[in-house]
C-alpha positions in Angstrom: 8.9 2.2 -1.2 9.9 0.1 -4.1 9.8 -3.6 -3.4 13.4 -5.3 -3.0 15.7 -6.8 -5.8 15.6 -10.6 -6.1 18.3 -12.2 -8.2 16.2 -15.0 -8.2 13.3 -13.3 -10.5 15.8 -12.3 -13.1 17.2 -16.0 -13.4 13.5 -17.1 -13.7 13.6 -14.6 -17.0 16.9 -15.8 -18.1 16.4 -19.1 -17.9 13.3 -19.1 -20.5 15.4 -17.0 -22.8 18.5 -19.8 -22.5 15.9 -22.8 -23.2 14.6 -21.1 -26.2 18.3 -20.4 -27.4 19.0 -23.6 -26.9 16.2 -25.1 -29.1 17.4 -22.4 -31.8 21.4 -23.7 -31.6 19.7 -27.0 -31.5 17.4 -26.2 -34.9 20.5 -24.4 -36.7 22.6 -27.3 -36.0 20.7 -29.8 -37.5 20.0 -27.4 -40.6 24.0 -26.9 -41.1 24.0 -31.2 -41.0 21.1 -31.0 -43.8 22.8 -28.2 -45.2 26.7 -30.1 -45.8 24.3 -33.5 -46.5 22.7 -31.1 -49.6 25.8 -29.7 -50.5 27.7 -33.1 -50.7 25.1 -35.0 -52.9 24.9 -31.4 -55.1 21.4 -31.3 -54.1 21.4 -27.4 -54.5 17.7 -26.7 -54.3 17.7 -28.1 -51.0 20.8 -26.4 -50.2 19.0 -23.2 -50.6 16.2 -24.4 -48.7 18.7 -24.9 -45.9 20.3 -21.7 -46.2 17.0 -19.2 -46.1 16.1 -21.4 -42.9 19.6 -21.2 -41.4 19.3 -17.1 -41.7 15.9 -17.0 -40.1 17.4 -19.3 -36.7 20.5 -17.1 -36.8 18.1 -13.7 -36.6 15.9 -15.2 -34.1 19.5 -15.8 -32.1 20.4 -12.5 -32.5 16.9 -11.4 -31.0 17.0 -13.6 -28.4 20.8 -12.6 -27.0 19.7 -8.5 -27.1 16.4 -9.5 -25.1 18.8 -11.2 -22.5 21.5 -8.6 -22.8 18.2 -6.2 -22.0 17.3 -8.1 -18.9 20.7 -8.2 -17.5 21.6 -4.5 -18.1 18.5 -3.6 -16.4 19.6 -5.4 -13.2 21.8 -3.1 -11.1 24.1 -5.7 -9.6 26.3 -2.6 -7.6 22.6 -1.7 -6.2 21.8 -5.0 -5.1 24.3 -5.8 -3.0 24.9 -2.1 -1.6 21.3 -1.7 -0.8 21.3 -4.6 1.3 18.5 -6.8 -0.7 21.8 -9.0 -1.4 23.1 -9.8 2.2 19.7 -10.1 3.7 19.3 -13.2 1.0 22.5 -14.3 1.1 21.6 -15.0 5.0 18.2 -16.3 4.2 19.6 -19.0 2.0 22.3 -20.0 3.9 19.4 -20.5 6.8 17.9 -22.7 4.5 20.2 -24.8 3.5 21.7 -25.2 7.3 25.1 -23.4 6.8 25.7 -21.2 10.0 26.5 -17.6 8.9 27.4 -14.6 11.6 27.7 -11.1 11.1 27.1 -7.7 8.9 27.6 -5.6 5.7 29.9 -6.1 4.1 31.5 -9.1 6.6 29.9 -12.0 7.4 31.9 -15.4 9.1 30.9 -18.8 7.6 32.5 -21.1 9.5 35.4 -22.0 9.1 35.2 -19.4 6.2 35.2 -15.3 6.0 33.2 -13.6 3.6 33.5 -10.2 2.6 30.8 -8.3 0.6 32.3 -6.3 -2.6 29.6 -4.5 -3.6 32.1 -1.7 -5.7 33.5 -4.7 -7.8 30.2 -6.9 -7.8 32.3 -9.4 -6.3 32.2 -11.8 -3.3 34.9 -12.9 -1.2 35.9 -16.0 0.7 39.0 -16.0 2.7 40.8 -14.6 0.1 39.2 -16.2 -3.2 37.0 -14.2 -4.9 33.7 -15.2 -6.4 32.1 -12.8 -9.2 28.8 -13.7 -8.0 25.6 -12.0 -7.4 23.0 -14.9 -6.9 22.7 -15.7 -3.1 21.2 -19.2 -4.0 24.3 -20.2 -5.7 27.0 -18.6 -3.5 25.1 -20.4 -0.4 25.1 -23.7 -2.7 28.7 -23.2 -3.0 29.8 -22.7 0.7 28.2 -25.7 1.6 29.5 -27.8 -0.7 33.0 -26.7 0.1 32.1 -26.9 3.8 31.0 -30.6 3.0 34.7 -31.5 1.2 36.5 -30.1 4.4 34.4 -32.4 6.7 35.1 -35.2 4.6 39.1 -34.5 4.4 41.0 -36.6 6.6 42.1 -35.2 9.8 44.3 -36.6 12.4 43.2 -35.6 15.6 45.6 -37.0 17.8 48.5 -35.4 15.4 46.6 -32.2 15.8 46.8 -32.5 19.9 49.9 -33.3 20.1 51.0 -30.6 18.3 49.0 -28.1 20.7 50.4 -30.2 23.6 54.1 -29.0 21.9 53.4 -25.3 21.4 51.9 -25.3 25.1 54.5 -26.6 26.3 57.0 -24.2 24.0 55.0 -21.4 25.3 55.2 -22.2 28.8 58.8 -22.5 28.9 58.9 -19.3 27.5 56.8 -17.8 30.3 59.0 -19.5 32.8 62.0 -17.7 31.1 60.0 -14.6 31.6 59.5 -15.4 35.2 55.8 -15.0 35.0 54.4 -19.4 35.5 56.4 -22.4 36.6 53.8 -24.3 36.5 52.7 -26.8 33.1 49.0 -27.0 33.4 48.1 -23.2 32.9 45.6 -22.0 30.8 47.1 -20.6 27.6 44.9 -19.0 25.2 44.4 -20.7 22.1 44.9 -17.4 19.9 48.5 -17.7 21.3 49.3 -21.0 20.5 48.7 -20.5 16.7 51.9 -18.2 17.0 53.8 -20.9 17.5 52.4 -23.5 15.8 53.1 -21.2 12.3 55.8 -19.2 13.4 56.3 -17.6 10.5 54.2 -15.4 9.2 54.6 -16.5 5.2 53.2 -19.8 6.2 49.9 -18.1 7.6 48.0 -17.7 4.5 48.9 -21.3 4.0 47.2 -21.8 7.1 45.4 -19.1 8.1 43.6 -18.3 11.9 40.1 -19.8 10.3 42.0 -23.3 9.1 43.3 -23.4 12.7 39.6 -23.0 14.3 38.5 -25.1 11.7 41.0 -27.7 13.3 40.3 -26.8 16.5 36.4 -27.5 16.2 37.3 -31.1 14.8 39.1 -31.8 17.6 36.2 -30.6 19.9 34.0 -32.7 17.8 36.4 -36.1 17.7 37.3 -38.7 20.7 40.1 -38.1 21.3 41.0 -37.6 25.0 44.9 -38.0 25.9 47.9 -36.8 24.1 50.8 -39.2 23.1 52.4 -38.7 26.9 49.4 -39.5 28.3 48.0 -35.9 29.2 44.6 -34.8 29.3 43.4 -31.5 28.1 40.6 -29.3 28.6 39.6 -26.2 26.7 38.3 -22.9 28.6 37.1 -19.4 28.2 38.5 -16.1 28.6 37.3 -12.8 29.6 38.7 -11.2 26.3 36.1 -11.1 24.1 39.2 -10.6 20.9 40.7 -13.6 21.9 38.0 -15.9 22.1 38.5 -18.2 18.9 34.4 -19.4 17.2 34.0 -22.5 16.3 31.1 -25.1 15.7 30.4 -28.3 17.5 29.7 -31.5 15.7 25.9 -30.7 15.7 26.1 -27.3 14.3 26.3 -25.5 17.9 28.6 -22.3 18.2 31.2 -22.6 20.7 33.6 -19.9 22.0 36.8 -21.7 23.0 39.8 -19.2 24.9 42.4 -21.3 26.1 43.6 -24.6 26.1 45.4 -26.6 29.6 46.9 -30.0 29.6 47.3 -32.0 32.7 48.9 -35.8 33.8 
C-alpha cells in the first residue's frame, strides 16, 4: 500500500527551491546595477565581467524553475483530492486550528460556510467562491480567518429579532387565513421564516440559508431577551431532521435549532 499524499512534503521541496531563486534574482539584480554602473562610466572590461556573470545566474534560474516545474508535475493534484488523502487533511487541520467542520466527500459544512470538494477541476469551493487550492493548511488558514472577520462584523441583534418577531407574525396570520392556528405563540419552524424574511428568491444568494444560521447563532450567542413589543422568544426542536437549521454556540458547541415562538 503506497503511503498517502501530503501536500505539505511538496511545499517543504518548493520552498528550498524558491529561497534559492530568490538569492539568484537577488545576485542578478545587483549584477544588472554593477552592470548599468560599468556601462555609464564606459568601464567596458568590467562590463564584460558583469555580463559573463549575469548569464551564469540567468542558467542557474533556468535550472532552478524546470527542477520546480519537475516537482510540481509529479504531484497528481486530481489524485489527491479524489483519493481521499486531501479531505482527510483538510479535516485534520481544520481540528487543529479549532474550526468546526461536518461532513463527507466531496461536502463538508464549515460553519456558517459550505464547502464542496472539486476534485475534476482541482478546485475548492465555499458557498459559491471558488478557491484553486490544494494545500489543506492553507485553505483551513483561510476559513478561519474569514470566520474571524464575520465574528467581528457588527450585528444588531435586536434588529435581527425583531425582524423574526415580523415574519412570525406574517406567517401566522397566514396560517390563520388558512384556518389551521389562531393562536400567536406557536412554534414556527425557523426554515420557514427565512421565506419570508427574503421573499424573493433573487435576494437569496445575497443572503443565502448559511448567512441566516449564521445570524441565527449570534442571536443564540447575544443577550438579548425581549423584542421591541416586549415579547419573549424561545427557540425549539423539531422531529424533521431536514428542517432542523445547525448552528454553533458562542463556545464552539453545535446546536440544532427547529423552530422559533414568541410570547407576552
Amino acid at each position: 500500500m503506497s503511503p498517502p499524499m501530503d501536500y505539505e512534503q511538496l511545499y517543504s521541496g518548493l520552498q528550498i527551491i524558491e529561497k534559492e531563486m530568490r538569492d539568484k534574482l537577488s545576485s542578478l539584480q545587483k549584477t544588472q546595477k554593477s552592470l548599468a554602473k560599468a556601462s555609464e562610466k564606459g568601464d567596458l572590461k568590467s562590463a564584460a565581467k558583469d555580463l559573463a556573470q549575469m548569464s551564469l545566474l540567468i542558467r542557474d534560474c533556468g535550472e532552478l524553475a524546470a527542477e520546480y516545474a519537475k516537482q510540481t508535475e509529479g504531484f497528481d493534484a486530481k489524485e489527491y483530492m479524489e483519493n481521499g488523502d486531501f479531505a482527510a487533511q483538510m479535516t485534520e487541520c481544520c481540528e487543529n486550528l479549532s474550526v468546526d467542520i461536518k461532513g463527507e466527500y466531496p461536502i463538508y459544512e464549515i460553519f456558517p460556510y459550505r464547502v464542496r470538494i472539486d476534485s475534476e477541476n482541482e478546485e475548492l469551493y465555499i458557498d459559491r467562491k471558488k478557491l484553486p487550492c490544494v494545500r489543506p493548511l492553507y485553505f483551513a488558514k483561510t476559513v478561519k480567518q474569514n470566520q474571524d472577520k464575520l465574528n467581528k462584523a457588527p450585528f444588531n441583534a435586536s434588529a435581527f429579532l425583531n425582524e423574526l418577531a415580523d415574519a412570525y407574525d406574517t406567517a401566522n396570520l397566514h396560517k390563520q387565513k388558512n384556518g389551521k392556528s389562531s393562536k400567536r405563540e406557536n412554534d414556527v419552524l425557523l426554515k420557514d421564516l427565512y421565506g419570508y424574511i427574503v421573499p424573493m428568491q433573487r435576494f437569496r444568494r445575497e443572503y443565502d440559508m448559511q448567512s441566516y444560521a449564521f445570524d441565527l447563532s449570534r442571536l443564540f450567542s447575544s443577550d438579548v431577551e425581549l423584542t421591541k413589543d416586549g415579547r419573549g422568544f424561545e427557540f425549539g426542536s423539531s422531529r424533521q431532521a431536514g428542517k432542523l437549521i445547525r448552528i454553533l454556540d458562542k463556545n464552539g458547541r453545535e446546536r440544532l435549532l427547529g423552530t422559533i415562538r414568541f410570547f407576552e
